[in-house]
VOSE-68985 format. One record per residue (C-alpha): residue number from 0; residue in three letters; x, y, z. Coordinates in steps of 0.05 Angstrom, whole numbers. Each point is the difference from the previous one (the first is absolute). Example, Ala and Ser with C-alpha at 12.3 -4.5 7.8 and 13.67 -1.06 7.14 Angstrom:
% residues 2
0_ALA_246_-90_156 .
1_SER_27_69_-13 .
//
This chain:
% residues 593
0_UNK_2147_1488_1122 .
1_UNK_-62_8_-30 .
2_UNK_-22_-66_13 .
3_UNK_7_0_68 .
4_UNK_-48_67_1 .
5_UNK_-65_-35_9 .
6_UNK_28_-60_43 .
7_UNK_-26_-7_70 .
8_UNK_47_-25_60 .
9_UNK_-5_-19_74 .
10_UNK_54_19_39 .
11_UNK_9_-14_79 .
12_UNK_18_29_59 .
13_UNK_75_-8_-6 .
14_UNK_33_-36_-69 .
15_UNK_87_-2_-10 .
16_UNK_12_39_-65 .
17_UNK_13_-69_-29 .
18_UNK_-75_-28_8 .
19_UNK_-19_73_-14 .
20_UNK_34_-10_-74 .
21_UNK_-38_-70_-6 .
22_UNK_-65_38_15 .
23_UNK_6_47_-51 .
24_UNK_43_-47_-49 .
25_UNK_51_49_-13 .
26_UNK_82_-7_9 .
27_UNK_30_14_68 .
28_UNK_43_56_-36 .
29_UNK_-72_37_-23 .
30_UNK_-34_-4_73 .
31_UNK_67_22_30 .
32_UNK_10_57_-40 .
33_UNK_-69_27_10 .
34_UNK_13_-1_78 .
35_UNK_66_41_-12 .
36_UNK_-40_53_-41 .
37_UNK_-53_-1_68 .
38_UNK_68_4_44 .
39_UNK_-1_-68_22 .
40_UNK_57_-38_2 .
41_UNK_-20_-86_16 .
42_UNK_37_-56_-19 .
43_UNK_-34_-54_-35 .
44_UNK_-15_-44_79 .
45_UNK_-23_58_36 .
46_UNK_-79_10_4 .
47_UNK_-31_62_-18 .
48_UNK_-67_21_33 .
49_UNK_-72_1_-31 .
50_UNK_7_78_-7 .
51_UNK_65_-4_-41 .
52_UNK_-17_-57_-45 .
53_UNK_-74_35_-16 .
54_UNK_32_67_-17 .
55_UNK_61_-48_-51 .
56_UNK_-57_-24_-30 .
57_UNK_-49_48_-22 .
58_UNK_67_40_-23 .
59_UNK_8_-54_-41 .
60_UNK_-61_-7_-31 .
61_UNK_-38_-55_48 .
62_UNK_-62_1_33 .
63_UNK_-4_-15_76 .
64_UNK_-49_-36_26 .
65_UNK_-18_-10_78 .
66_UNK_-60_-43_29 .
67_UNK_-49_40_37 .
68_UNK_-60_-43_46 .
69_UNK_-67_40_-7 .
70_UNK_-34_0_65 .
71_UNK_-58_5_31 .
72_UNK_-9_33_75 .
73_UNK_72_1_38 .
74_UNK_-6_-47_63 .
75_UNK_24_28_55 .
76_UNK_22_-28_77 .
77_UNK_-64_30_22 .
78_UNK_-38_-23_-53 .
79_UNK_31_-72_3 .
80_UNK_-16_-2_80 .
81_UNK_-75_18_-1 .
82_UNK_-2_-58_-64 .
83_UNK_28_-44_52 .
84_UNK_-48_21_56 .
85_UNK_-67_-8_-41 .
86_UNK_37_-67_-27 .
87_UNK_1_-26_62 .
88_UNK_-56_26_20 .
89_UNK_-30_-51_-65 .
90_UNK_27_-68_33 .
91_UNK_-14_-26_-66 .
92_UNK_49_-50_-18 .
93_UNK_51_15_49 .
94_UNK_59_-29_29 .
95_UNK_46_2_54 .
96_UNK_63_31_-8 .
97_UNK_65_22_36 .
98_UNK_-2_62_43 .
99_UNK_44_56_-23 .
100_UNK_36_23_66 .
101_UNK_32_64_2 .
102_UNK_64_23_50 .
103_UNK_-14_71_26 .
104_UNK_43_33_48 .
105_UNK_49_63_16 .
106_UNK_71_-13_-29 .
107_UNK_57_-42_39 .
108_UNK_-54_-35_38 .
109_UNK_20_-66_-28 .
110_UNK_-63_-14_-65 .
111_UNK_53_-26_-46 .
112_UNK_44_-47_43 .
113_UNK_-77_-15_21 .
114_UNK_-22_-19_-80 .
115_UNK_71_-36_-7 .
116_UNK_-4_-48_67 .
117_UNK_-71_-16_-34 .
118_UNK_29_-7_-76 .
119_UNK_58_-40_43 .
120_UNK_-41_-40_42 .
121_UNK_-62_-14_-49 .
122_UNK_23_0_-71 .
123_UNK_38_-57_-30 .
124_UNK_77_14_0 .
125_UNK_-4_-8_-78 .
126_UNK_-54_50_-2 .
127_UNK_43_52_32 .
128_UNK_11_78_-44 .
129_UNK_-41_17_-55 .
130_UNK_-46_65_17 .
131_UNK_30_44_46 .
132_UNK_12_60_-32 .
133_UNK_-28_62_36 .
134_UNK_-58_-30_22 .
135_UNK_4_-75_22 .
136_UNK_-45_-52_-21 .
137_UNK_-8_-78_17 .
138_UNK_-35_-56_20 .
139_UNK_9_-42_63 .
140_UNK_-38_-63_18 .
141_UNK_-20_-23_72 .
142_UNK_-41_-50_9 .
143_UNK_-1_-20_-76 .
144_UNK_-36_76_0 .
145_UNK_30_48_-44 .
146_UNK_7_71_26 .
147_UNK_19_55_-51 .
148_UNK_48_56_32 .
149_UNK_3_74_-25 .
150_UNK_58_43_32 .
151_UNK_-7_78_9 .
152_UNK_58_45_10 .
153_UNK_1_23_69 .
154_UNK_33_70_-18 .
155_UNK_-33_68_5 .
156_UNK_6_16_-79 .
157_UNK_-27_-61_-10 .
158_UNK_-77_19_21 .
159_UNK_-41_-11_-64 .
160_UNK_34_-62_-8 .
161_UNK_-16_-26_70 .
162_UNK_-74_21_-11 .
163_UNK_-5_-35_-69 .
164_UNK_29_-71_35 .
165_UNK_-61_12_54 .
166_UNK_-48_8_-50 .
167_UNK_21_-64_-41 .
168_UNK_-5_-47_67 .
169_UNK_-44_-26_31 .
170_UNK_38_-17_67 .
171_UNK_40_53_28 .
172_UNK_65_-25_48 .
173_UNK_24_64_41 .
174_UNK_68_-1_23 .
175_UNK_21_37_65 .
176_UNK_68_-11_28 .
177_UNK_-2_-16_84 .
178_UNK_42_41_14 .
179_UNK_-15_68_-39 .
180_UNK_-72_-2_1 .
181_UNK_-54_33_-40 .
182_UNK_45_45_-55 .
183_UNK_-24_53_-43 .
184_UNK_-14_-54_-65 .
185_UNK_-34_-44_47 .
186_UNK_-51_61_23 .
187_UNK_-8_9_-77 .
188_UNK_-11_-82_-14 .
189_UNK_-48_9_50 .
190_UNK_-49_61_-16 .
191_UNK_-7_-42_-70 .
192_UNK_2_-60_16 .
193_UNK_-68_17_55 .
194_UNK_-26_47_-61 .
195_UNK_0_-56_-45 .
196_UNK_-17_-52_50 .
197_UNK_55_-55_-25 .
198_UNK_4_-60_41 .
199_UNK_56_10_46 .
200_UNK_51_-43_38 .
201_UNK_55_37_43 .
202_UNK_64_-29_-4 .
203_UNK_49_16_69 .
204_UNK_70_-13_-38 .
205_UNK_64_2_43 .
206_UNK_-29_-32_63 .
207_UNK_73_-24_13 .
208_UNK_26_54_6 .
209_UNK_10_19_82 .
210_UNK_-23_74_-9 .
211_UNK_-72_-33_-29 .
212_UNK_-54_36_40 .
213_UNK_-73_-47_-39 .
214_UNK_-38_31_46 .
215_UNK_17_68_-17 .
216_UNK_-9_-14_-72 .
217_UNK_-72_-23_14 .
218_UNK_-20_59_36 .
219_UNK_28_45_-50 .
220_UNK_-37_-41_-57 .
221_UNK_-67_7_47 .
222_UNK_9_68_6 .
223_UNK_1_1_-79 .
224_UNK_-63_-35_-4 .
225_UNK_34_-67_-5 .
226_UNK_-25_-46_53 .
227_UNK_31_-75_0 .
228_UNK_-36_-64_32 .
229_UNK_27_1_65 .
230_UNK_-10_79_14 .
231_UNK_-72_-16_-15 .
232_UNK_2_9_-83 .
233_UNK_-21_-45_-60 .
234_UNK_71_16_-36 .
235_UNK_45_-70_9 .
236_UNK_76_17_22 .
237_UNK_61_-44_-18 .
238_UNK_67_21_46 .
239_UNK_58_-17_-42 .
240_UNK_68_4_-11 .
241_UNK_17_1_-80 .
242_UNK_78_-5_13 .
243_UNK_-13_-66_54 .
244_UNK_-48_-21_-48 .
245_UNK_-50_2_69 .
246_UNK_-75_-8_-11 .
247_UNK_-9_-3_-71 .
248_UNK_-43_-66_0 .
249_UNK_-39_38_48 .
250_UNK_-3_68_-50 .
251_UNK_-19_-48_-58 .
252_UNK_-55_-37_22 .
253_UNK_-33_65_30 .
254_UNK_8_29_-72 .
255_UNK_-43_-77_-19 .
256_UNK_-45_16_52 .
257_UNK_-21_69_-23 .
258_UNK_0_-32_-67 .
259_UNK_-52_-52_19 .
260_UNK_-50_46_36 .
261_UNK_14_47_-57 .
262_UNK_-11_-52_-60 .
263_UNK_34_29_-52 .
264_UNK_-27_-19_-62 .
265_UNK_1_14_-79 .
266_UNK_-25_-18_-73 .
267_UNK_59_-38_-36 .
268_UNK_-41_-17_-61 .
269_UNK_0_77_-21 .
270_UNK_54_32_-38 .
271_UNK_48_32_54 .
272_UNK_13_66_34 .
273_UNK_55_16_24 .
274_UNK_44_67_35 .
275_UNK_68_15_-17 .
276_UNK_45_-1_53 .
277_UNK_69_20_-36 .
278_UNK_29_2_-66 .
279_UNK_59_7_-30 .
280_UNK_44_-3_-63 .
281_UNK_53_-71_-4 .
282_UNK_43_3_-60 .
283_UNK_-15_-68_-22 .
284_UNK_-72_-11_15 .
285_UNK_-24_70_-5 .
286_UNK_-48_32_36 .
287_UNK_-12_-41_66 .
288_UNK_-68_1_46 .
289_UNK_-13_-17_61 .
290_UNK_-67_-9_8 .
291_UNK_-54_-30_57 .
292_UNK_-59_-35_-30 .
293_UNK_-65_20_35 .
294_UNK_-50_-40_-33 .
295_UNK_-7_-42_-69 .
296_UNK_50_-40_-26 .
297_UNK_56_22_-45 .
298_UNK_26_-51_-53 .
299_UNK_60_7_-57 .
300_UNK_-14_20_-56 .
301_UNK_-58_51_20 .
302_UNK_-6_75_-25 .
303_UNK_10_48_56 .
304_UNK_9_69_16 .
305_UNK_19_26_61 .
306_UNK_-10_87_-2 .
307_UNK_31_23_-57 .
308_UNK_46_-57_-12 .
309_UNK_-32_-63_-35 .
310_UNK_29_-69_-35 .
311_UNK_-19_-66_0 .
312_UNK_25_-57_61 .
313_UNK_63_-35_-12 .
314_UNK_32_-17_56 .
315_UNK_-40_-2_71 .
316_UNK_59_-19_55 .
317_UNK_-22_-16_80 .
318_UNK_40_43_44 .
319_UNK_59_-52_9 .
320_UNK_11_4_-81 .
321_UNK_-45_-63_-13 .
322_UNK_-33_0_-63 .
323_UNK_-80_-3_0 .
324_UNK_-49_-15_-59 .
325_UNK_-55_44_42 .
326_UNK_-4_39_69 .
327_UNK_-71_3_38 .
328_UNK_-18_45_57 .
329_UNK_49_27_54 .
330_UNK_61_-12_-43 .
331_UNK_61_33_-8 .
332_UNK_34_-5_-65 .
333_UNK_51_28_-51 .
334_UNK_-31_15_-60 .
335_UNK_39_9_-74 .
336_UNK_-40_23_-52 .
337_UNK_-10_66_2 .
338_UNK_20_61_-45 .
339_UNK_23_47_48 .
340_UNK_9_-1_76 .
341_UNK_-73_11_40 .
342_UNK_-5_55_55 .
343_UNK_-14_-33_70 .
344_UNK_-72_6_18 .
345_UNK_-14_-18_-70 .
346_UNK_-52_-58_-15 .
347_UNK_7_-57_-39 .
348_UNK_-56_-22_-51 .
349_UNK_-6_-55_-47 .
350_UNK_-29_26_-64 .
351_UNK_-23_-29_-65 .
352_UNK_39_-5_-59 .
353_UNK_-42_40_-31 .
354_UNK_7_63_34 .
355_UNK_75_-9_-11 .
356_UNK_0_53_-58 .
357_UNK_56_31_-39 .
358_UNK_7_74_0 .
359_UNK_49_44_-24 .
360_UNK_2_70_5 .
361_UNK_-1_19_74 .
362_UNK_60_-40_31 .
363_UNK_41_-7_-74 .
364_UNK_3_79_-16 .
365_UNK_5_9_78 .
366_UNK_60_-41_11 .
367_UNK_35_10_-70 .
368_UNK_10_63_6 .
369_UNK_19_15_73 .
370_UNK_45_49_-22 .
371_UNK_-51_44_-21 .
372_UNK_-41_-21_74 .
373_UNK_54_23_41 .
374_UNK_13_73_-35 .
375_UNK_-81_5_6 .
376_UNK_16_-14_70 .
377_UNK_56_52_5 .
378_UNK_-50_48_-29 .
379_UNK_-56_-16_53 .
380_UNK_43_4_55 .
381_UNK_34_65_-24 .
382_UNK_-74_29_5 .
383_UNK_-19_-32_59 .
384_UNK_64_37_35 .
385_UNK_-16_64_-29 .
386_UNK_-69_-10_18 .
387_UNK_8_-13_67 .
388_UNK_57_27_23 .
389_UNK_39_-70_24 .
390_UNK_53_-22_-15 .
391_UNK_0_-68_-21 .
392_UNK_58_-61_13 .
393_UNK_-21_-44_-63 .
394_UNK_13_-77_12 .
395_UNK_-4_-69_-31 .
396_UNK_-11_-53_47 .
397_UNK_24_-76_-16 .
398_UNK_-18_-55_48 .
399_UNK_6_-69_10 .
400_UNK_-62_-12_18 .
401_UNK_-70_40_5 .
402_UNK_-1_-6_77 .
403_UNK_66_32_8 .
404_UNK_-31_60_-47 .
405_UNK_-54_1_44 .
406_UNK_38_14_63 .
407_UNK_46_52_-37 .
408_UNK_-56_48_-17 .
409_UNK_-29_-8_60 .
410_UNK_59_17_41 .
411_UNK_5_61_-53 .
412_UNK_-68_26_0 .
413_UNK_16_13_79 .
414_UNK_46_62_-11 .
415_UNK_-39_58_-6 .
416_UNK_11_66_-36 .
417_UNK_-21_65_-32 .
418_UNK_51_16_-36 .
419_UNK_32_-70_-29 .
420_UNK_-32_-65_-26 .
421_UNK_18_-68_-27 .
422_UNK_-27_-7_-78 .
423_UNK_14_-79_-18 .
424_UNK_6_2_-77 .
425_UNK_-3_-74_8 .
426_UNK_-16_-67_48 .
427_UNK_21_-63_-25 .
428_UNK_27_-67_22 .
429_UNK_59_-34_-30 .
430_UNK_67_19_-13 .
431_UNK_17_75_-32 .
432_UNK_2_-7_-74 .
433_UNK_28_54_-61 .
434_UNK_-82_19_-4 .
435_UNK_5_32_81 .
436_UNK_71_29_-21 .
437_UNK_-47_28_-58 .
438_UNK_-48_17_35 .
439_UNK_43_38_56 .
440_UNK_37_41_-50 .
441_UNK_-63_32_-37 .
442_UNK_-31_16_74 .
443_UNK_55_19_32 .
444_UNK_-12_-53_54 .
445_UNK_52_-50_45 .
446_UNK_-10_-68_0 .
447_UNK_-5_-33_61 .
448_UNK_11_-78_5 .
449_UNK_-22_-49_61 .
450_UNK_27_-72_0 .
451_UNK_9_3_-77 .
452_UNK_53_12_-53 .
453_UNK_15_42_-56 .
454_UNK_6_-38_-67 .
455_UNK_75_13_-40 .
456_UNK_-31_40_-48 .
457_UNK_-40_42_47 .
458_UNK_62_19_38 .
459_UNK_47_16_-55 .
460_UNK_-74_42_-30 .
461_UNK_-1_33_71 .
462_UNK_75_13_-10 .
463_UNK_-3_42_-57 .
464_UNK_-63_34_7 .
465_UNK_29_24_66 .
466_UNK_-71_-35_38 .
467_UNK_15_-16_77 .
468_UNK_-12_-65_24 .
469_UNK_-7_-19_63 .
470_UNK_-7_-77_26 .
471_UNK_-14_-19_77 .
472_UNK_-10_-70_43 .
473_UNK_-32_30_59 .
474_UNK_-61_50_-3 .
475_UNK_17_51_47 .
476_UNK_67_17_-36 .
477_UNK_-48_6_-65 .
478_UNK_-49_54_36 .
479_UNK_55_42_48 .
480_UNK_31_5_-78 .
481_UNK_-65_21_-24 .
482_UNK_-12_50_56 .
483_UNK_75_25_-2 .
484_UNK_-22_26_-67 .
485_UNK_-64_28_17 .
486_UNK_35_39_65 .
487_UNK_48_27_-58 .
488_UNK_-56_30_-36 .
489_UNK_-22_37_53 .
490_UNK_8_74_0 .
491_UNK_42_24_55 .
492_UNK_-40_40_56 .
493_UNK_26_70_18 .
494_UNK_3_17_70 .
495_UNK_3_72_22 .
496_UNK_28_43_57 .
497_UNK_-13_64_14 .
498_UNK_51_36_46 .
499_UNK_-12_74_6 .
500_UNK_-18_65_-32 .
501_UNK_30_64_-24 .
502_UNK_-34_68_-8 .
503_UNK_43_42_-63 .
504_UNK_18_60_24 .
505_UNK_49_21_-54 .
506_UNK_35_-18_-60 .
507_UNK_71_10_-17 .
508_UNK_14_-31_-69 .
509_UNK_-43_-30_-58 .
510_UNK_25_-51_-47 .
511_UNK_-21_-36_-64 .
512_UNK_-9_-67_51 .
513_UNK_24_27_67 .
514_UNK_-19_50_52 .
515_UNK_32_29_55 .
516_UNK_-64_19_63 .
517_UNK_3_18_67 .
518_UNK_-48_-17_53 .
519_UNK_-30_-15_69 .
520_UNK_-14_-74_17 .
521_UNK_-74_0_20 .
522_UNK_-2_-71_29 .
523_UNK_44_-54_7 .
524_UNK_67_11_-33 .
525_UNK_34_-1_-71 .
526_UNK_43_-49_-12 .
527_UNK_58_2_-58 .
528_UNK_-21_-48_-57 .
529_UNK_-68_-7_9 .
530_UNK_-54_11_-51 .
531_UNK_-34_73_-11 .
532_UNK_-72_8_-7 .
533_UNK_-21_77_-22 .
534_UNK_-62_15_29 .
535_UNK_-35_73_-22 .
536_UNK_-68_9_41 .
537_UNK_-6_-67_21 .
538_UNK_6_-27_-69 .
539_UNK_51_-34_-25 .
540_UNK_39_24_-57 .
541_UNK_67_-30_-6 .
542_UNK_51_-51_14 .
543_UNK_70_0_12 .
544_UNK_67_-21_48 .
545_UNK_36_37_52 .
546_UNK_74_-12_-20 .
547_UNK_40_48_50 .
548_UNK_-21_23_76 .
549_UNK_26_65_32 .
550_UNK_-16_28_72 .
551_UNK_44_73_4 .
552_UNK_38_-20_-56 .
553_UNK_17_-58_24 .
554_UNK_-14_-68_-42 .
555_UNK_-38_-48_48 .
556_UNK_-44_-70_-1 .
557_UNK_-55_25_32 .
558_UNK_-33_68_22 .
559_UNK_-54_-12_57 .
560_UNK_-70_39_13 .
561_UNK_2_78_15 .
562_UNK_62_7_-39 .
563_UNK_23_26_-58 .
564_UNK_33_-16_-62 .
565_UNK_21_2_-70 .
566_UNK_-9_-65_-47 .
567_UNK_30_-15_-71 .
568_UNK_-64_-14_-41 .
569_UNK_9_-50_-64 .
570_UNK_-70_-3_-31 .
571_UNK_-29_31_-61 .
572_UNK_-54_38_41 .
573_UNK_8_78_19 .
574_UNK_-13_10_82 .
575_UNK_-22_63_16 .
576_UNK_1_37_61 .
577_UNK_-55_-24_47 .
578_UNK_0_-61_-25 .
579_UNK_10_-70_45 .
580_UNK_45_-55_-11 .
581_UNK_-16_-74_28 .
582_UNK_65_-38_11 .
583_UNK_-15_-71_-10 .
584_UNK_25_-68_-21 .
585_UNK_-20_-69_-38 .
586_UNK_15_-63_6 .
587_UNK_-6_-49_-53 .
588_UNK_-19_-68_21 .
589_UNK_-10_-64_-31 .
590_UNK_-79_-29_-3 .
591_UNK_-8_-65_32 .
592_UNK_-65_-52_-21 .
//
């Protein structure tokens, strides 16, 4: 072992226990029984995570090493779109490109049937799939004129997500159903799409439909501050049916027209820029981007970084899954190359080789011993409850993809409370590995899965260190889970009642716990059962419960005002004579978010 001390290895994101062996150049039988001693049980084929394999290692004497890209300034979308503005502003060697057109519109109006008549109608039968994950993007051609189209999601949760496909376009294509009319998304669309002032095209979609009422559509857009041509406007109108496949010709050539008085243009001799759309994690090809080009040209081969991921280009794919030895302007691609997925809204650089740098410390010690970053987690959080007085529901959240993360949180952040709070341990995309079951059981946390899977050795992990795991295909079952929990948390609310009161008068017998007192009821009645409040010159000195009820010896349920009475007392406190006695109850009842 002690010549393995001072060697250095490079292990990735997921390895089977076999290649892990190869890596290290040590028998199967070693590595496996070092995972048993770390309570992981993983047959030679299965893959072990990053997290798992670092920790193996350094127990056995390795050195981990990770590639880290030193960087300069992050880019950001806002940063990347005033670049943009004062490069166009340049027009020095410029050249036309593609407009990116983006569908905006409230939900069930009809934008994707609308994007798949055009991918039907306009893109080559053998150029049909590729990228249409959460966000849908693709090139049609009409008029040998290529148009690049960027789908939003229509739904309410999906807001920031909708705003960042506005501020990537340059054409914007609202969508408004004929027969429902301007809809709460739409009214949204609008405010930013006349804040931002996008080029806009109004799309009426179900014109077939017999309940269509155009007209009212256009004089609820006008009222929005959407005039179209023939009410008088400058904003061009296509009427369309996406189901008939009605008026899309029509729909595409306005989108040329716009493009033509617009004159979209861009440097394709610089090294590109790009935004990424979506990511996510494929088991073969590892982490997966979808990214738009916005200027520049991006080749094979080329260093990149893209936030805090980073790699170098080796596979570039169109969106229909065609291979391409470089992407210019207004291009949608699938990228391979990159260490890690990319958050969406992240921007794509080229970089030198050169600042492609190897350092060690902050991700190796970070991620090798995540063990030791989850119980400084537990410790954080314990102080952060006692500190604040919340009680925390502390999750790990696994997605597919980044977009689907996105719209999770921000469905979350919406429930509001003083006295409960989400505390994400974790946020990650791919499928949940032994290092979240790890994770989860030194913070105390659940983890939560969307459209992903739990590896075979995270789940028999999970099994024994008693971690629950929790896997869902739509996202609403994922957050009414989520706020199930949180509504558990609550602390019940106590709701009082106050019924009556009784002036003491006498008292017949004194117990350790009980008393026997007689009385006149003051105001409202006593009741048998209720709760006892002792009350000596308006102060309150004692609690107890009335447990018997007599009116002239008699035992009854209830003894009304102006009356008199005795009462069994069970309560600690000692009534006196002249003191008064509030009969009361409470109600527990369960919190609600």
């Amino acid at each position: 072992m002690a010549e393995a001390t001072s060697k250095k290895i490079s292990i990735p994101a997921s390895v089977t226990v076999k290649k892990f062996s190869e890596i290290l150049n040590l028998p199967l039988g070693t590595v496996i029984t070092e995972l048993m001693k770390n309570g992981i049980l993983a047959t030679i084929n299965e893959q072990i995570d990053y997290e798992t394999a670092s920790i193996i290692a350094q127990d056995l004497g390795f050195e981990v090493q990770e590639e880290i890209i030193e960087t300069g300034e992050t880019m950001t979308l806002e940063k990347l779109i005033e670049q943009l503005k004062k490069e166009g502003e340049s027009g020095e060697t410029l050249q036309a490109r593609p407009p990116i057109v983006t569908i905006l519109g409230h939900v069930d109006h009809g934008k994707t049937t609308l994007l798949d008549t055009i991918r039907k109608s306009s893109v080559a039968a053998k150029e049909s799939g590729g990228i249409t994950q959460h966000i849908s993007a693709y090139q049609a051609k009409k008029k040998g004129k290529l148009i690049t189209f960027v789908d939003t999601p229509g739904h309410e949760a999906f807001s920031a997500m909708r705003e960042r496909g506005v501020s990537i376009a340059d054409i914007a294509v609202l969508v408004v159903a004929a027969d429902d009319g301007v809809r709460p998304q739409t009214k949204e669309v609008i405010e930013y799409l006349l804040t931002k002032k996008i080029p806009t095209i109004v799309a009426i979609n179900k014109v077939d439909k017999p309940e269509a009422n155009i007209q009212r559509v256009k004089q609820e857009l006008a009222e929005k501050g959407i005039l179209v041509e023939d009410w008088g406007g400058q904003i061009l109108c296509s009427e369309v049916s996406a189901k008939q496949n009605i008026g899309i010709d029509g729909l595409l050539e306005n989108i040329l027209l716009v493009a033509e008085v617009e004159d979209f243009k861009s440097d394709f001799k610089r090294d590109a820029l790009g935004v990424v759309l979506e990511s996510h994690l494929d088991p073969q090809k590892g982490p997966v981007a979808t990214i738009l080009i916005k200027t520049g040209t991006l080749r094979e081969g080329q260093d990149i970084i893209a936030g805090s991921a980073h790699g170098r280009v080796r596979r570039i794919e169109d969106f229909s899954g065609k291979r391409l030895a470089e992407a210019g302007p207004s291009t949608p691609i699938s990228l391979i190359g990159l260490n890690e997925t990319s958050n969406t809204n992240d921007i794509l650089q080229v970089v030198s080789g050169k600042s492609l740098a190897r350092l060690e410390a902050m991700r190796s010690s970070s991620r090798g011993l995540s063990g030791k970053i989850g119980e400084l987690n537990a410790q954080k959080i314990y102080k952060t409850i006692a500190d604040e007085k919340i009680k925390k529901l502390n999750i790990i959240l696994k997605s597919d993809v980044q977009g689907s993360l996105e719209a999770i949180q921000q469905i979350l952040s919406e429930i509001k409370s003083n006295e409960v709070a989400i505390d994400y341990i974790s946020i990650g995309v791919g499928n949940m590995t032994e290092s979240d079951v790890r994770l989860a059981q030194n913070s105390g946390a659940i983890l939560f899965g969307f459209n992903v899977e739990t590896t075979p050795v995270a789940k028999r992990m999970a099994e024994t260190s008693k971690v629950e795991v929790k896997n869902y295909k739509i996202i609403y079952e994922l957050v009414a889970d989520i706020k199930n929990r949180l509504t558990e948390m609550l602390p019940p609310s106590i709701e009082r009642t106050d019924f009556g009161k009784m002036g003491v008068l006498a008292l017949f017998k004194t117990g350790k716990k009980d008393m026997i007192v007689g009385g006149k009821v003051i105001s409202g009645k006593i009741a048998k059962g209720c709760l006892i409040e002792v009350m000596r010159a308006d102060n309150i000195i004692g609690k107890g419960k009335l447990i018997n009820l007599q009116q002239n010896k008699v035992d009854v349920d209830e003894v009304a005002k102006n009356n008199e009475c005795g009462i069994t007392f069970d309560g600690e406190t000692k009534i006196k004579e002249g003191d008064t006695l509030v009969c009361y109850t409470e109600e527990v009842k369960k919190q609600s978010l």
